[in-house]
N, C-alpha and C positions, 0 to 999 in steps of 0.2 A: 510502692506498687499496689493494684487494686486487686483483691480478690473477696470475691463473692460481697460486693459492696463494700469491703473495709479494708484501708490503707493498712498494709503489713511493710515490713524490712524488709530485704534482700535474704535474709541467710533464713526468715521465718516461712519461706516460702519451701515447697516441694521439693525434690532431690531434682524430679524430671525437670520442673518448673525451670527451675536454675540453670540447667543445663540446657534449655531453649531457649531462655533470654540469652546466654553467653554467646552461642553459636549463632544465633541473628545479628549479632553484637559486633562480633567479629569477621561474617559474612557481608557487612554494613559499610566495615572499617576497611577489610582487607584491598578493596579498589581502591579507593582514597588512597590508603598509604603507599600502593603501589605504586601510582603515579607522584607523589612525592621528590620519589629519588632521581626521578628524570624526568622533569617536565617539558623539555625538549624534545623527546623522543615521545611522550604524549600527543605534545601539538603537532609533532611530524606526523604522525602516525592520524591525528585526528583530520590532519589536511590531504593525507592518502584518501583519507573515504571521501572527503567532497570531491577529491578529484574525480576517483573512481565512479561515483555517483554520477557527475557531467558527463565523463565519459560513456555510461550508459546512455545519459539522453542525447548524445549527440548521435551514437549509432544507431538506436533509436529510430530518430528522426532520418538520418540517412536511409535504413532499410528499412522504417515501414511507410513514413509520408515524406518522401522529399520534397515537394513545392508545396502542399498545402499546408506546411506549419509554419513555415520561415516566412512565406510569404501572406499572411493573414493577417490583417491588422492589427489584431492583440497582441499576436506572438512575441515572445521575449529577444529573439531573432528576426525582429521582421528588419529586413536592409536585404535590397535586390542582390548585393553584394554578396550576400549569404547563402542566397536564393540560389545564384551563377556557383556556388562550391558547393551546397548539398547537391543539387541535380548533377554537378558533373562528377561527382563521388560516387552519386548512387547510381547513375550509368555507368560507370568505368568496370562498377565492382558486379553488376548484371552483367556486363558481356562478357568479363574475362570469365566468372560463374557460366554461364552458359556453355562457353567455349572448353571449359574444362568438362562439364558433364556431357556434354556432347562424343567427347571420345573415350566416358567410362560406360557409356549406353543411353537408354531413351527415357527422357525423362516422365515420370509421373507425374503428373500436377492435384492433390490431392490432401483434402484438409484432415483435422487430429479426428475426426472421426470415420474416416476410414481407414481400414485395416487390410492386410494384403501381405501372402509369403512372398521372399526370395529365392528362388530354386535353384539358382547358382551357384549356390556356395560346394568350392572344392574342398576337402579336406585331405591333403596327402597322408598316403595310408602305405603306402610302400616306396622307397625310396630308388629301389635298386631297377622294378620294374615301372617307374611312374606310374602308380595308379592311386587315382583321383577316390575318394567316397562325397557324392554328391548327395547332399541333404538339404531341405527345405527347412528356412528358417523365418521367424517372424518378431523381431527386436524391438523393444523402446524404451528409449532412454531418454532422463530426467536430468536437466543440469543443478548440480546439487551447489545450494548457494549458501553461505553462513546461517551458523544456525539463528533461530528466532524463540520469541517467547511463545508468541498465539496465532493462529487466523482465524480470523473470523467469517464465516461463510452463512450469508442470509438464504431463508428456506423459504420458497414459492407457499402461497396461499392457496395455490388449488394442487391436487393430486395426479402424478405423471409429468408435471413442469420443472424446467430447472429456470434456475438466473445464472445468468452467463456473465463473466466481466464485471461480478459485483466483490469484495472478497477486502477486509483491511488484516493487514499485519503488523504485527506489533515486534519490536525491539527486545532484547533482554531487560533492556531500563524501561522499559514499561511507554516508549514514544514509538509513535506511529512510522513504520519503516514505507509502505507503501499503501496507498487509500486507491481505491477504479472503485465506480459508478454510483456512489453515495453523493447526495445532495450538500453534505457537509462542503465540500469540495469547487461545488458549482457557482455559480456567477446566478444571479438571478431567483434566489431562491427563498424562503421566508425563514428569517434567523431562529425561530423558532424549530425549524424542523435540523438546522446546522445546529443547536445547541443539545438539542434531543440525543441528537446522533453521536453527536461529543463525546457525553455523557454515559450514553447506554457502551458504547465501545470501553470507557474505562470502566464500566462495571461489571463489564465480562472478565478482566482480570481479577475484581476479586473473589474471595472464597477456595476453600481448599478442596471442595465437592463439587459435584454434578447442579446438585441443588442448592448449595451456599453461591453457588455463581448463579443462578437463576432466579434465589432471591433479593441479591444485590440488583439483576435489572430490571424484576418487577418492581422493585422500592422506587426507581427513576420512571418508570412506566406511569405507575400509579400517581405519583408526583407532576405528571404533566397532563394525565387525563383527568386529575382533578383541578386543571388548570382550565382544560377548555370544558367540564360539566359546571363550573361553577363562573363560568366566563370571568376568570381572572378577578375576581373580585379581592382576592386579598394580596394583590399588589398596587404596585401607583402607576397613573395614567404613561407617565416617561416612563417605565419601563414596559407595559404593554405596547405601547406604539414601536419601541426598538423590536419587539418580538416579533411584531405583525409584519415588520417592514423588509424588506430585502436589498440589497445593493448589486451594481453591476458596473461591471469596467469598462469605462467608455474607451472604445478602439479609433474613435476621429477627435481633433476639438469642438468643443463646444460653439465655439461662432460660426463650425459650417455644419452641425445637424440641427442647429438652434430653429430652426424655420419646418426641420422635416417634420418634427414630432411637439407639438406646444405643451399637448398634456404632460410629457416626461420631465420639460424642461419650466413646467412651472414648481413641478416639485421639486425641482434641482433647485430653483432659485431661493 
């Protein structure tokens, strides 16, 4: 082990020392061995979450865009066929919704930023005489989902702004459980700024402080602004041009947009 620059034993080391390496040690070990003794029930269990996973993005897709995702050319669902079962899913399940709410009262239509009592609510307060105590209430609730490691929440550049829809979450194991409106992500974008992104996200994980994690993402910070102050000069030509460059997912083939766009498809060639 290394302390304070010089290789020491195991047992020449601290009381505490000792007793940190063990418990990371074994903190390390104890998932590994778990899934040892049934590996079966591991991959069951690991193929529960992909399913579970699909099954969100299909309802997803159902209740928020029924035809414009299936039916888009890139889409991973694009077959008309799919198109004919989300829409008639996602109507089936608005009208019998409707019809349900329809005879518990009148519906609101109104987004997470407005607020608003319910003045309805009975509470029976005597039994013998029916009598009701009517109180005004105002509720929100949070669907609580597995727990996670981190989120990450990017902060507006100017003062009174928020950013909406931008937000990564990370995993216990330290992988990315869900990514919305980071470039990392995007089709079209310059690798440089996907690898940036990458990066600075797993440097938010380290550190055991406020500040030890603010140092780990200025170290990536400064590492890539001295990339474009010094315009790349202490890398090689092949990999600055992979940085500069971006990719995109062509949603037609090639021989029928080959004529629409020449400049795209000279670089293609």
């Amino acid at each position: 082990f290394l302390a304070n620059n010089n290789t020491v034993s195991f047992h020449e080391l601290p009381q505490e020392t000792q007793l940190s390496i063990e418990r990371k040690r074994l903190a390390d070990y104890c998932p590994n061995a778990a899934k040892k003794d049934d590996l079966n029930e591991a991959k069951r269990c690991n193929n529960l979450i992909v399913i579970y996973d699909s099954l969100q993005l299909a309802h997803k897709c159902i209740l928020n865009s029924f035809y414009g995702y299936v039916m888009r050319k890139g889409a991973r669902w694009h077959r008309m066929e799919m198109g004919g079962i989300v829409c008639t899913t996602g109507s089936t399940i608005m009208k019998r919704t409707r019809e349900l709410i329809e005879q518990i009262g009148r519906p609101l239509e109104l987004d997470t930023v407005n607020h608003y009592t319910n003045d309805q609510y009975h509470e029976l307060v005597d039994k013998e005489k029916h009598q009701y105590e009517i109180r005004s209430e105002n509720s929100i609730f949070f669907e609580i989902d597995r727990p996670y490691l981190a989120m990450i929440l990017p902060a507006s550049t100017e003062e009174g702004k928020r950013i909406k829809k931008h937000y990564c979450v990370f995993n216990m194991d330290c992988t990315i459980a869900e990514l919305k409106g980071f470039e990392v992500k995007c089709n079209g974008e310059l690798q440089l700024i996907k690898i940036f992104q990458a990066s600075v996200f797993e440097a938010f994980l380290k550190g055991t402080t406020l500040e030890e994690c603010y140092n780990h993402v200025a170290t990536i910070a400064d590492y890539w602004l001295h990339m474009l102050y010094s315009h790349a000069k202490d890398i090689s030509d092949k990999e600055l041009f992979e940085l500069i460059s971006e990719r995109r997912t062509m949603s037609r083939m090639y021989l029928i947009m080959e004529n629409k766009n020449q400049h795209l498809f000279r670089q293609l060639k």
